[in-house]
N, C-alpha and C positions, 0 to 999 in steps of 0.2 A: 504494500500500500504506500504510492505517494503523499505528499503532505499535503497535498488539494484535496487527496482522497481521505486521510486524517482531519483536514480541518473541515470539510461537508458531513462526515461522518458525522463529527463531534457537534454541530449546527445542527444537524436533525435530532440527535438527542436531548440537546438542553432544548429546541423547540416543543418536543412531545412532554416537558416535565411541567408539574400544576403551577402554581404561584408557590406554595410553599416549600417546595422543592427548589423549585427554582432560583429562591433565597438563599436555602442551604451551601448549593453547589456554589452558587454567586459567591460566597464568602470565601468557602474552600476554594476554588478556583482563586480568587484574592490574594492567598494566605501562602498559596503556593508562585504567585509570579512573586510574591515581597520574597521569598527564599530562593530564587532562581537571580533577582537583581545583585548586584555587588554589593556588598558591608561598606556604608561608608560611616568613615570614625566620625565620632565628635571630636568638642575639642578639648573634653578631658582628656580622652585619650591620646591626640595629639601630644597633648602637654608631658602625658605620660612618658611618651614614647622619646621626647627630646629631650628628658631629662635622664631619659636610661642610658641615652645615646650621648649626655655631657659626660656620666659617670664613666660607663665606657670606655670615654677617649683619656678619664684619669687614670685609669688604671683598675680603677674600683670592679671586679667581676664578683656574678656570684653563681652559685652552682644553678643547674635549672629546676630542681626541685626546690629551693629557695623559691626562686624568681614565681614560680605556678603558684609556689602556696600562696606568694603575696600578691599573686595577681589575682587570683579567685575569689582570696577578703576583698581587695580595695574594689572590685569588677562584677559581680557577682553575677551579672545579668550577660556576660560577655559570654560564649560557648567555645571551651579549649580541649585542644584536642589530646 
């Protein structure tokens, strides 16, 4: 199946759903392009990031199990891999 063929597919389907279905999937469908677009930082984390990158350049290193624990406190909402 082409992607004309994929996206008529998918148009006849969300056409055949009720109103309140249609809702449903409208959100999930939502839910999944915000997870498909790119991460863009704030600018905490900006700030975070060029301050790890001043420490860095002094010398200052820390293990990466350091670095996770205190990014998961200070981040929590961030998802690490």
């Amino acid at each position: 199946m082409n992607s004309i063929e994929i996206k008529q597919n998918l148009i006849r389907k969300i056409d055949s759903l009720n109103d309140s279905d249609l809702e449903k999937v409208y959100q999930q469908l939502l839910d999944i392009l915000k997870i498909s677009s790119p991460y863009q930082l704030t600018e905490e984390e900006n700030i975070a990031i060029d301050e790890a990158l001043k420490v860095s350049e002094k010398g200052e290193v820390y293990s990466r199990d350091k670095v996770m624990n205190e990014s998961k406190t200070k981040y929590p909402n961030l998802k690490f891999k």
